[in-house]
gemmi code that builds the backbone of each chain (N, CA, C; Angstrom):
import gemmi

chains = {
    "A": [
        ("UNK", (4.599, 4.260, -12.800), (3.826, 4.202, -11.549), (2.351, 4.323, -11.909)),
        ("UNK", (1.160, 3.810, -11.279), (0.071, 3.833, -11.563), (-0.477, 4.722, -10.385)),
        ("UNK", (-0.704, 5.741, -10.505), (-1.083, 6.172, -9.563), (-2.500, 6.609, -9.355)),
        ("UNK", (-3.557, 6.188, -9.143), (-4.619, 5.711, -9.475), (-5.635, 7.124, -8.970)),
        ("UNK", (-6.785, 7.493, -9.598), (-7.233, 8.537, -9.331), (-7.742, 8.624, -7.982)),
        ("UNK", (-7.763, 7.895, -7.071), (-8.244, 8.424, -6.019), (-8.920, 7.311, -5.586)),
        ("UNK", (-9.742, 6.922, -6.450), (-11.087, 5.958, -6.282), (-11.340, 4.322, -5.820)),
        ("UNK", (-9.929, 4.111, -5.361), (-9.737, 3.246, -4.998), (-9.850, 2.693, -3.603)),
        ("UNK", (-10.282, 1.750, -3.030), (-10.581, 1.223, -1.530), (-9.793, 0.087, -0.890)),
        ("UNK", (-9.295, 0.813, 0.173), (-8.821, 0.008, 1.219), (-8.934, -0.250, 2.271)),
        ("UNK", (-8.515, -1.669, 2.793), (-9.147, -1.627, 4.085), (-7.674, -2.557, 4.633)),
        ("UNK", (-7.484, -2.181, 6.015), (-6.320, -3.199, 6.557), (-6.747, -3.784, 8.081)),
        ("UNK", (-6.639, -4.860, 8.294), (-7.562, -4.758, 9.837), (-7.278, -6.194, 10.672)),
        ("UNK", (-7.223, -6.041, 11.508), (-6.558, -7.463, 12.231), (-8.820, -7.609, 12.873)),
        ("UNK", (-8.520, -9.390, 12.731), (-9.715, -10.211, 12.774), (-9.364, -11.729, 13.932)),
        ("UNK", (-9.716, -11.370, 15.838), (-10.005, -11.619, 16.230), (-10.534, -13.386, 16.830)),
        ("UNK", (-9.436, -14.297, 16.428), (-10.749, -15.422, 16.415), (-10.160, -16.505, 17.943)),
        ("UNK", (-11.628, -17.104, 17.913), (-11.461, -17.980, 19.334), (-9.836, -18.947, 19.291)),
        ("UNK", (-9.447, -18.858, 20.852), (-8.183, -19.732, 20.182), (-8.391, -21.233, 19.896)),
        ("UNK", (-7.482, -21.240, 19.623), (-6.937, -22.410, 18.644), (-8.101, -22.399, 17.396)),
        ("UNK", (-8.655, -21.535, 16.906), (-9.620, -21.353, 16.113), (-8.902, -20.420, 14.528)),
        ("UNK", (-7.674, -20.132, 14.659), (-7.598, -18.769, 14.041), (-7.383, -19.973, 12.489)),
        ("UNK", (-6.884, -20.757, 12.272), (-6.834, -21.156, 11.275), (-8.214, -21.385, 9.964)),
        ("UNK", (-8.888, -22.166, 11.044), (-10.214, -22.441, 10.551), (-10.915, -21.207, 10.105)),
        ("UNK", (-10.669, -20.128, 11.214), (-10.890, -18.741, 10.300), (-10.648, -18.616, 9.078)),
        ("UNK", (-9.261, -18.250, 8.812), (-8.477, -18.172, 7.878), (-9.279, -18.856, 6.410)),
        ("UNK", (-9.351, -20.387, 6.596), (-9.463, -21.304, 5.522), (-11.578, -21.016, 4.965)),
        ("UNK", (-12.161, -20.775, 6.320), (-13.641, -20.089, 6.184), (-13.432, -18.422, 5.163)),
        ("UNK", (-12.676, -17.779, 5.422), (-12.705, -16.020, 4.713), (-11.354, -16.518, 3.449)),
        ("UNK", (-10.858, -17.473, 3.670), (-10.272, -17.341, 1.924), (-11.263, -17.775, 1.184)),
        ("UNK", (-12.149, -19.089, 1.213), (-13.016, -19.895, 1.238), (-14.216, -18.697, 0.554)),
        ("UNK", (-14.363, -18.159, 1.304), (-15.670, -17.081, 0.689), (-15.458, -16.028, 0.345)),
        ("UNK", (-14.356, -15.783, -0.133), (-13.739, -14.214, -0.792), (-12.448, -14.709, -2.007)),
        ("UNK", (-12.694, -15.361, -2.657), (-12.066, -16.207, -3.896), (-12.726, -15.153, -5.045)),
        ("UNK", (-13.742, -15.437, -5.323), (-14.485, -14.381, -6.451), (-15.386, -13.299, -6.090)),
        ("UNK", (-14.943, -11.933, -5.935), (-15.682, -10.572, -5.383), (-15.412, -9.998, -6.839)),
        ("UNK", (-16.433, -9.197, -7.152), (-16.297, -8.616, -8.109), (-15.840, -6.884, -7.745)),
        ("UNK", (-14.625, -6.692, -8.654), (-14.474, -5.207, -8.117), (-13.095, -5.532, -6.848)),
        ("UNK", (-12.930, -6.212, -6.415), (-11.908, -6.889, -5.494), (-10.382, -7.195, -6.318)),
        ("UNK", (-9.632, -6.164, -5.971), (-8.212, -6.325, -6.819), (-7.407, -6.903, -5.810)),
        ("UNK", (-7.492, -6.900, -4.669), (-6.459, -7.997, -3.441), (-7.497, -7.784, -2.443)),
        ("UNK", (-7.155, -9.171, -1.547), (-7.600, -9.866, -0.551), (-6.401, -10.923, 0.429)),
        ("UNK", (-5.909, -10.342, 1.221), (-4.956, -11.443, 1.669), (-5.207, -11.281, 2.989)),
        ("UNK", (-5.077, -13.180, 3.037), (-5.357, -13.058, 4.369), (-3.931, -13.496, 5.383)),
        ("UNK", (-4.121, -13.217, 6.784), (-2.325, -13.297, 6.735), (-2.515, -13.797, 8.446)),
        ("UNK", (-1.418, -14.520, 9.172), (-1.160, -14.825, 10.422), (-0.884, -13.401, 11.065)),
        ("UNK", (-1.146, -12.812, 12.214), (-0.798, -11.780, 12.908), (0.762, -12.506, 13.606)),
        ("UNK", (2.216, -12.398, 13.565), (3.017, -12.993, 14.037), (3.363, -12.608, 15.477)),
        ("UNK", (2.590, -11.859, 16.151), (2.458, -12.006, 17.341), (1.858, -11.562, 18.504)),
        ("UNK", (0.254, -11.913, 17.750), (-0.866, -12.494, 18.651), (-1.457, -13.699, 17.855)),
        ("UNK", (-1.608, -14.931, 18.536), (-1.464, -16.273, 18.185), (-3.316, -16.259, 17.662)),
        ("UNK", (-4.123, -15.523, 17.977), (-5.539, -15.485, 17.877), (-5.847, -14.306, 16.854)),
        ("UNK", (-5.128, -13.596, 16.258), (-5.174, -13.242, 15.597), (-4.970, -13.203, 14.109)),
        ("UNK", (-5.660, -12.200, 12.684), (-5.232, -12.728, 11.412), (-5.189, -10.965, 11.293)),
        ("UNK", (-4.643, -10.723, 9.853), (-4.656, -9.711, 9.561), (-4.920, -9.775, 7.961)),
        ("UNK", (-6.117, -8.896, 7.156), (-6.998, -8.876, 6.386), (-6.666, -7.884, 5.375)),
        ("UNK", (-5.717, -7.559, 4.605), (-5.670, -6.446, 3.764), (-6.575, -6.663, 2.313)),
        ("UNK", (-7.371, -5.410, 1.854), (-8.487, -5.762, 0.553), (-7.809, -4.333, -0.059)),
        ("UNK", (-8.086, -4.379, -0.903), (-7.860, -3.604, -2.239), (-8.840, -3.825, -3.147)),
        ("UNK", (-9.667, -2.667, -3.290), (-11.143, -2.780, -4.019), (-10.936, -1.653, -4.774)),
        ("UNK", (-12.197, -1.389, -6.059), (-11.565, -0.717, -7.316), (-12.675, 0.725, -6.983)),
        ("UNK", (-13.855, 0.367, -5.801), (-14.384, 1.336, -5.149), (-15.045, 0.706, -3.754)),
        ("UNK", (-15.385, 2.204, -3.175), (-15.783, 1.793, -1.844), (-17.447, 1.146, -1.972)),
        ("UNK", (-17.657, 1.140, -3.336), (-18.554, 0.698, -3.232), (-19.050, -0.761, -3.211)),
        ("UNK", (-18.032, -1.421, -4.320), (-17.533, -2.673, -4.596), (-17.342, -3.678, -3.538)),
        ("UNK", (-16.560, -2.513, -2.874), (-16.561, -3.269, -1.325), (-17.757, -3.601, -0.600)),
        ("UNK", (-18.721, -2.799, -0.386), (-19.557, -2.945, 0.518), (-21.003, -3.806, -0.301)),
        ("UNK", (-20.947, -3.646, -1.665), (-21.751, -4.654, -2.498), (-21.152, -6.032, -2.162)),
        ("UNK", (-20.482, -6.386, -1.838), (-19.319, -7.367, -1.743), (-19.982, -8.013, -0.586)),
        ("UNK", (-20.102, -7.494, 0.856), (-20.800, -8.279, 1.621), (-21.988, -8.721, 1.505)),
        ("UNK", (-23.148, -8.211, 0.211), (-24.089, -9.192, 0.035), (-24.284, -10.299, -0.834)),
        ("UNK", (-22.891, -10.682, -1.147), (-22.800, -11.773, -1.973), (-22.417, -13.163, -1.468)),
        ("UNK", (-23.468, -14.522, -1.783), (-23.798, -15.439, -1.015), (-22.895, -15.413, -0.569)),
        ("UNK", (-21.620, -16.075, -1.036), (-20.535, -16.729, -0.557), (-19.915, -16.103, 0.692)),
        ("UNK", (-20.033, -14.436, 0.304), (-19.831, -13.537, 1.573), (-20.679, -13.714, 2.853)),
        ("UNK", (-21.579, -13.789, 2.607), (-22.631, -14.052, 3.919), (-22.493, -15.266, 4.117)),
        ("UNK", (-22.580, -16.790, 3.243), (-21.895, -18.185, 4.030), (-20.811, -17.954, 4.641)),
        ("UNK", (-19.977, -16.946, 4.456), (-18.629, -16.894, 5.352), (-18.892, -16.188, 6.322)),
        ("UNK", (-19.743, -15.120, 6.865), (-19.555, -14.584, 7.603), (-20.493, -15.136, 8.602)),
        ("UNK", (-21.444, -16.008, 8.108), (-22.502, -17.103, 9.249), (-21.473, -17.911, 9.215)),
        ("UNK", (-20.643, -18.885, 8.668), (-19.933, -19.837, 9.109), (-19.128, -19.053, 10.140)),
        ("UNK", (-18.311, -17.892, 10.058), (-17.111, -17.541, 11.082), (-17.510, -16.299, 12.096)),
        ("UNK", (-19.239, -16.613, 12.411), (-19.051, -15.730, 13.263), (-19.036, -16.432, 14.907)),
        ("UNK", (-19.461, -17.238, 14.664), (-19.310, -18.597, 16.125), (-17.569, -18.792, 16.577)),
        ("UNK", (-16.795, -18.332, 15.243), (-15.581, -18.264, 16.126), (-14.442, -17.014, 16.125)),
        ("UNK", (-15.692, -16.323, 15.497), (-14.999, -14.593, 15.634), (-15.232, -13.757, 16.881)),
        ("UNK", (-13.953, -13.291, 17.771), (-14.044, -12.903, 19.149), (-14.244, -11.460, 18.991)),
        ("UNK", (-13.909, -10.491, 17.981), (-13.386, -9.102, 18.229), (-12.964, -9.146, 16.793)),
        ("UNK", (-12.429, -7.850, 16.976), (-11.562, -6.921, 16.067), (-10.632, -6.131, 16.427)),
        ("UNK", (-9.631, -5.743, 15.718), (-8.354, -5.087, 16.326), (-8.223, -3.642, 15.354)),
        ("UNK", (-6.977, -3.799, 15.366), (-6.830, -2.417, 14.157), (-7.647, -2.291, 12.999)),
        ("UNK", (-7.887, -0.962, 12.270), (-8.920, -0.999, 11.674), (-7.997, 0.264, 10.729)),
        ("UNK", (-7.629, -0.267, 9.779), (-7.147, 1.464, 8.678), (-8.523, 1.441, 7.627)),
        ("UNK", (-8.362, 2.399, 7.468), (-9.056, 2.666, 5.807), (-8.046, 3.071, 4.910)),
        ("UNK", (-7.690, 2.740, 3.640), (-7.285, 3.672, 2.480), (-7.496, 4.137, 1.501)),
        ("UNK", (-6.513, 4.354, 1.114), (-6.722, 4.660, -0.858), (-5.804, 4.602, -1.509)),
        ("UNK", (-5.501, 3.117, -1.703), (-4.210, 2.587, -2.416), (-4.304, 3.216, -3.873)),
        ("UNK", (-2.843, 3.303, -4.396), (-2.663, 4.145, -5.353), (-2.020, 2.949, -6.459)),
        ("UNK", (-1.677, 2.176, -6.374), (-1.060, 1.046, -7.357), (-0.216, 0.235, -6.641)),
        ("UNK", (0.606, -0.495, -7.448), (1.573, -1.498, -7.137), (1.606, -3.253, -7.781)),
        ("UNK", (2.371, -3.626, -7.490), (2.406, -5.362, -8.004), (1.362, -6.279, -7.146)),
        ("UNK", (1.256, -6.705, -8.259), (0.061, -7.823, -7.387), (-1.376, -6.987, -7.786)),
        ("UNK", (-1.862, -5.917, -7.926), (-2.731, -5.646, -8.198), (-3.215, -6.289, -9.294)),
        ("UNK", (-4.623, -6.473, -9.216), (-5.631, -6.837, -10.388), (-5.934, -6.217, -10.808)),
        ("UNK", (-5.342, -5.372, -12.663), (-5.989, -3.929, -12.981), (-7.626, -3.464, -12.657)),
    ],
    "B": [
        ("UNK", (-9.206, -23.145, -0.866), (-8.435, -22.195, 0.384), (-6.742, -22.616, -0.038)),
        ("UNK", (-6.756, -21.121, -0.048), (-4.646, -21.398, -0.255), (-3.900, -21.528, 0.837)),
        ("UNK", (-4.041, -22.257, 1.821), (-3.014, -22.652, 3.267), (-2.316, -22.535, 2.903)),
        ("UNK", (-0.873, -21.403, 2.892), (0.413, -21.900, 2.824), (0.938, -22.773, 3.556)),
        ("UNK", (2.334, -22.837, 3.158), (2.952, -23.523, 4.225), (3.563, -22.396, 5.738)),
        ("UNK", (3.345, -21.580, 5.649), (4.067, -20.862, 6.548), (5.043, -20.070, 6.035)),
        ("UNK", (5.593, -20.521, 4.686), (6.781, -19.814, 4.098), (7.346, -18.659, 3.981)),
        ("UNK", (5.601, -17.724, 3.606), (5.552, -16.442, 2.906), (5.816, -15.762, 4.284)),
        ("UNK", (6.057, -14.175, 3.439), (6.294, -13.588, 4.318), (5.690, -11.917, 4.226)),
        ("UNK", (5.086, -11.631, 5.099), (4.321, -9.928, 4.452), (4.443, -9.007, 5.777)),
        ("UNK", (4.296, -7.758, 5.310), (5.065, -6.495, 6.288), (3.229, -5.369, 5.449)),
        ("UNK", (2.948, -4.893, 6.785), (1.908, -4.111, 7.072), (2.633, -2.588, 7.226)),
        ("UNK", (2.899, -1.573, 7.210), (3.526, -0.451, 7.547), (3.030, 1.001, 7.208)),
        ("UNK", (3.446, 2.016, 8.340), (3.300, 3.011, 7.086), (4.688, 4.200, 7.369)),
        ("UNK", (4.634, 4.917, 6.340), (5.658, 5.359, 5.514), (5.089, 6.731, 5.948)),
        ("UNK", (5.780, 7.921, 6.501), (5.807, 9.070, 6.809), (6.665, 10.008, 5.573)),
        ("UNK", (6.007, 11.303, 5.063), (6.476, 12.066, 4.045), (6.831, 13.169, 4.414)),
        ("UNK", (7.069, 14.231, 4.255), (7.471, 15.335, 4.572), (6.151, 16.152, 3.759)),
        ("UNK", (5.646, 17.381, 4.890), (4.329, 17.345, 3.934), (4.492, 18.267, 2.821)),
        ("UNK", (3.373, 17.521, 2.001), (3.214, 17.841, 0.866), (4.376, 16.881, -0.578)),
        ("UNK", (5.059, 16.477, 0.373), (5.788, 15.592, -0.101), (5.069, 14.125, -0.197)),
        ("UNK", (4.135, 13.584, -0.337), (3.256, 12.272, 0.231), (3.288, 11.375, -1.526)),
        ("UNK", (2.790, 12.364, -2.490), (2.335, 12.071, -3.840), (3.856, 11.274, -4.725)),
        ("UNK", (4.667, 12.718, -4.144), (6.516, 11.551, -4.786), (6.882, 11.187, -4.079)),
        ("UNK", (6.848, 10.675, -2.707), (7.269, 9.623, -2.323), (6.624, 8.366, -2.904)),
        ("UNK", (5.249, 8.417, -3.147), (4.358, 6.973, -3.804), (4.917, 6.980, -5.034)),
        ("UNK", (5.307, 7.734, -5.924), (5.134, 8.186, -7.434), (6.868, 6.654, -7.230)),
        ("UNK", (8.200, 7.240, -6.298), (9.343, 7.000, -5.944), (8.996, 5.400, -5.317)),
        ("UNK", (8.383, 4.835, -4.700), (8.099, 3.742, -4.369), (7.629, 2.731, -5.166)),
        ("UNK", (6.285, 3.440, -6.137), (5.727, 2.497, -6.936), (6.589, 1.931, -8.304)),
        ("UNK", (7.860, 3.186, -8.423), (8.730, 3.278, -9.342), (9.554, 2.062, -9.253)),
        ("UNK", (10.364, 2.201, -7.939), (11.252, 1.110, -7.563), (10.867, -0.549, -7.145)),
        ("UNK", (9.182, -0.665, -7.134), (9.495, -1.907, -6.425), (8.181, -2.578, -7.858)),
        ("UNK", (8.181, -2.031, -8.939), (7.516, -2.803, -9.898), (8.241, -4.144, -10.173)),
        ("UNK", (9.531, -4.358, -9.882), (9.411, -5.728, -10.893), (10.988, -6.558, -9.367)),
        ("UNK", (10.238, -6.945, -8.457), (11.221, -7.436, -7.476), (11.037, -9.030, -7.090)),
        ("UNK", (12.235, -10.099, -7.510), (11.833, -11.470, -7.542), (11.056, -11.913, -6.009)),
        ("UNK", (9.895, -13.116, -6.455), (9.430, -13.317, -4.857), (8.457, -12.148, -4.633)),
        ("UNK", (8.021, -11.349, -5.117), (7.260, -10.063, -4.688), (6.196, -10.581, -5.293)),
        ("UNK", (5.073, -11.023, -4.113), (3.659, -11.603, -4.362), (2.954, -10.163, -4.570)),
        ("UNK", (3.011, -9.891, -3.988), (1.999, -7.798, -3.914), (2.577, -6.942, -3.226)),
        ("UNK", (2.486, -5.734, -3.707), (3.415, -4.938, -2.868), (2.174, -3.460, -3.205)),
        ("UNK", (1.748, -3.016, -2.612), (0.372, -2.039, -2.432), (1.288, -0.996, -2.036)),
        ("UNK", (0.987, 0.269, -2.761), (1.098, 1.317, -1.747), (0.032, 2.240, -1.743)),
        ("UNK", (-0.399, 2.442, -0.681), (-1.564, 3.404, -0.410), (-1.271, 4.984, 0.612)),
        ("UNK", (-2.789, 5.665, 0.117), (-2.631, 6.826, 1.009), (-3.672, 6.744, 2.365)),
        ("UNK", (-2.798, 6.902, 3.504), (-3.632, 6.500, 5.017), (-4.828, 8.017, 4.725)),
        ("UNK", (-5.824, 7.336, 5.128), (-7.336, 8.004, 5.046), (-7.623, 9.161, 6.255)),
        ("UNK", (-6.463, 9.348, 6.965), (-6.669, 10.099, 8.217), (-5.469, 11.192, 8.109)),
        ("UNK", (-4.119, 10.258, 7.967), (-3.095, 11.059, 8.521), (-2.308, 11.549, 7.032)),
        ("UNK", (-2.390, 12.933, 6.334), (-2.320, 13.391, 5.079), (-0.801, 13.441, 4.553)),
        ("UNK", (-0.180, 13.057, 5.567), (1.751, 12.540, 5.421), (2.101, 11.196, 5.144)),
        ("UNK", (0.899, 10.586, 5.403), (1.091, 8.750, 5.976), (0.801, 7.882, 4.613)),
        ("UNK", (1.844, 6.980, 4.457), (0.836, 5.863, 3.464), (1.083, 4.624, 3.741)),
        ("UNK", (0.242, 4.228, 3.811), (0.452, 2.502, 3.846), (1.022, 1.360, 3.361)),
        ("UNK", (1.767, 0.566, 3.235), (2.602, -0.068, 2.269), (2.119, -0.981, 3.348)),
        ("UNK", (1.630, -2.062, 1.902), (1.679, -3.751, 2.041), (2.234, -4.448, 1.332)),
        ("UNK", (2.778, -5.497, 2.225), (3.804, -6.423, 1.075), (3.304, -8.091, 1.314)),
        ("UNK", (3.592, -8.207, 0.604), (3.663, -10.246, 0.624), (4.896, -10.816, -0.125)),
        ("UNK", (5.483, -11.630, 0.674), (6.699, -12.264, -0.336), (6.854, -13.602, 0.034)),
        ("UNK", (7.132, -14.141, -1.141), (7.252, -15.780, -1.261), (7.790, -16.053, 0.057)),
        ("UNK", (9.038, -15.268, 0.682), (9.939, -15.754, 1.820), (10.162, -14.907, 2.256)),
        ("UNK", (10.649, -14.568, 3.669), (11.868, -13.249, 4.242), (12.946, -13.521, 3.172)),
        ("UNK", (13.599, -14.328, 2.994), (14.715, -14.179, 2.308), (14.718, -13.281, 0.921)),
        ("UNK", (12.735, -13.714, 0.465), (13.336, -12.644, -0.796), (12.941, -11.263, -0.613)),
        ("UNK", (12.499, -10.600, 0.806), (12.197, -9.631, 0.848), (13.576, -8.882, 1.394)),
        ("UNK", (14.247, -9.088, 2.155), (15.597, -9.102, 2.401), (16.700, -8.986, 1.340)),
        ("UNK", (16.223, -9.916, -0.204), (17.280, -9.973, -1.366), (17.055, -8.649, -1.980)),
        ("UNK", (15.438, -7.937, -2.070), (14.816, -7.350, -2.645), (15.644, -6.007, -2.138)),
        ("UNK", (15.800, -5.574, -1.230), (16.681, -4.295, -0.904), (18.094, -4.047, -0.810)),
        ("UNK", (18.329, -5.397, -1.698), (19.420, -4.705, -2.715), (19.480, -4.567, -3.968)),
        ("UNK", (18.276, -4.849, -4.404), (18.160, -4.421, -5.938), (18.427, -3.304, -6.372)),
        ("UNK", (19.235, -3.115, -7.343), (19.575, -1.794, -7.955), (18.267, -0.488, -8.270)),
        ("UNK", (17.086, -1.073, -8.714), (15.818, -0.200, -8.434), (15.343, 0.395, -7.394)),
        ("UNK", (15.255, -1.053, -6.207), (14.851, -0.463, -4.776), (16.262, 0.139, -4.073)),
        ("UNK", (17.575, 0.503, -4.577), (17.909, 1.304, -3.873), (18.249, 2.581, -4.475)),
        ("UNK", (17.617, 2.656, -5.257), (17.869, 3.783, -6.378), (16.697, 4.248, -6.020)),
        ("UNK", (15.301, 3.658, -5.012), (14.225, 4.590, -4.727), (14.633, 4.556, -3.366)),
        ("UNK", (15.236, 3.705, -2.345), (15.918, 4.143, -1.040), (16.550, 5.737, -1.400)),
        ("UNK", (17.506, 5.811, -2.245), (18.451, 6.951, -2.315), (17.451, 8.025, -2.551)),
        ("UNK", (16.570, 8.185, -3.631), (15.924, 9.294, -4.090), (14.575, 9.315, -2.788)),
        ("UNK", (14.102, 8.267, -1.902), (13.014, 8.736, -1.207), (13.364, 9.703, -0.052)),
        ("UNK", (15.127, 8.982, 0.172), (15.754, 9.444, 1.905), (15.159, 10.748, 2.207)),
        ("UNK", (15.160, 11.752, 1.573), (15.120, 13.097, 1.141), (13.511, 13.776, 1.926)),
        ("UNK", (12.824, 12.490, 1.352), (11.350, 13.145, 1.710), (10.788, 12.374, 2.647)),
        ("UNK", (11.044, 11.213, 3.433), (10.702, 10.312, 4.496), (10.893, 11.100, 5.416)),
        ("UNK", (10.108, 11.141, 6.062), (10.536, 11.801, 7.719), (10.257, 10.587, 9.180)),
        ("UNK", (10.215, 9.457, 8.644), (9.835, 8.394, 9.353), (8.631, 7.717, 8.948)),
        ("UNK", (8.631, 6.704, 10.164), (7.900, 5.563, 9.969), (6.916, 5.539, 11.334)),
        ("UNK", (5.465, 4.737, 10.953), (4.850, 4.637, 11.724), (4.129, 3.187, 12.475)),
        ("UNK", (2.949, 2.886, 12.341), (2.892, 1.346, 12.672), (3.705, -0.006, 11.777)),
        ("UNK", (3.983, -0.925, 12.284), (4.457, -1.300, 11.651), (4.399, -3.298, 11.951)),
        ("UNK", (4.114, -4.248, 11.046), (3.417, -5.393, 11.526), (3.930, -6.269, 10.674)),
        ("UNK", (4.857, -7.474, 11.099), (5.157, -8.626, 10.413), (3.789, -9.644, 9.991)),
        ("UNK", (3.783, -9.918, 9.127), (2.571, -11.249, 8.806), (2.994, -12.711, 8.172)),
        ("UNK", (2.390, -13.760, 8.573), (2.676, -15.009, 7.771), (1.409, -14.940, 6.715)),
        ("UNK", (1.258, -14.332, 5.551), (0.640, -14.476, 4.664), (0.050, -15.761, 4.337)),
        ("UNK", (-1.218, -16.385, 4.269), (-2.104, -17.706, 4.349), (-1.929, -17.586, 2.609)),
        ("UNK", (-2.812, -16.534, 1.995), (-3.431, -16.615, 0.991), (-4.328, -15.428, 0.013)),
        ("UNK", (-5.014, -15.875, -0.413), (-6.118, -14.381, -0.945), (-6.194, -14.489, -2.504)),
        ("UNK", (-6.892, -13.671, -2.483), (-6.973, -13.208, -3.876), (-5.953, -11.706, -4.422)),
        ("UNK", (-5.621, -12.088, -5.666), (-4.620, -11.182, -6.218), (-3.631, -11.224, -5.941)),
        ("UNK", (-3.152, -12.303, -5.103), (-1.428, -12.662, -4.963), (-1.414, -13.255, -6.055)),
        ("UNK", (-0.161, -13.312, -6.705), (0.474, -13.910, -7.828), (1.183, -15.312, -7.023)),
        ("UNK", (0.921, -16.266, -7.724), (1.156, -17.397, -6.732), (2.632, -17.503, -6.928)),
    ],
}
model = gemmi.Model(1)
for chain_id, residues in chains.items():
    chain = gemmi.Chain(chain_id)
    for i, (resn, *xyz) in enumerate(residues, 1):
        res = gemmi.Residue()
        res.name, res.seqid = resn, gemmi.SeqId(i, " ")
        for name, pos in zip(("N", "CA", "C"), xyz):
            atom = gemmi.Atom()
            atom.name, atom.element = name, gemmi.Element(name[0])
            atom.pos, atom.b_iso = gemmi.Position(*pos), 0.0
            res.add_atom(atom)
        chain.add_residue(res)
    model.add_chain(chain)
structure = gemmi.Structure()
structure.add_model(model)
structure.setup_entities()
C-alpha cells in the first residue's frame, strides 16, 4: 500500500455547463489539463444523472501544484474558452488521497 | 481530447470507518485493489472534513469489469478483512468517465 505522507491534493467536484454544452466542456478541460506539472490524475467524467453536468476528480502531489497549475497558459486558454459555457458548480470535496492504481508516482 | 466512447465506467464514493479505524481500512483497500483487470484508477483518499470518511474513486474500462473485479480473490479477501471496520457508506455517484490524465488507457 502506498500510503502517502499526507501531502497530497485532492479535489472532487461536479462542473456545471450550459445545456447541450456539457460535452464541448468536457473536450475544452481535457484539452487544457493534458500536461500540469505535479498533477498525478485528472479525470474528467459524465455526471450520469444530471445531463448538464461533469464531474472532475484531480490528484495533485501538493496543494500547491494545484493552484500553480491554474496559471499555466493552457490552464487559463481553458478556462477563457469554457467560461461562456460554464453555468455553476455543484459538489465540491477536498482531499488527501493516500495512493492507489492509476496514480502517477 | 480522449472522448470515450461512453464505455467506461467510474464510481465517486465515500467509505465510512469506525473511528480511529480510517488509516486500516485505506492500508486494507489499497492492499486489495492494486492489481484488478479493466481498473483504469482506483484513488483512495482521506475526506478533508469528516475524520471517519474517505473517498474512493474509480474508473473502469466497463461496468462489467468493475462488477468482475469483486470477485477477485484479493478484493474479497479485503471485503472480508474491511467488514469489521466499515460502519457504512456515504455519498455516492455513478460517472461515464470521458478521459484525463493518469488513466492508464
Amino acid at each position: 500500500a502506498d500510503v502517502a505522507n499526507g501531502s497530497r491534493y485532492g479535489l472532487i467536484g461536479q462542473m456545471l455547463a450550459k445545456p447541450g454544452e456539457r460535452d464541448a466542456l468536457a473536450a475544452i478541460l481535457l484539452e487544457g489539463t493534458a500536461a500540469m506539472p505535479g498533477c498525478l490524475s485528472y479525470v474528467v467524467a459524465l455526471d450520469t444523472k444530471n445531463p448538464d453536468a461533469l464531474w472532475i476528480t484531480e490528484v495533485w502531489d501538493s496543494k500547491d501544484s494545484h493552484a500553480a497549475s491554474l496559471k499555466l497558459p493552457a490552464v487559463q486558454a481553458a478556462i477563457a474558452k469554457a467560461r461562456s459555457i460554464i453555468t455553476g458548480f455543484g459538489h465540491r470535496f477536498e482531499t488527501t488521497p493516500l495512493g492507489g492504481a492509476g496514480l502517477a508516482r
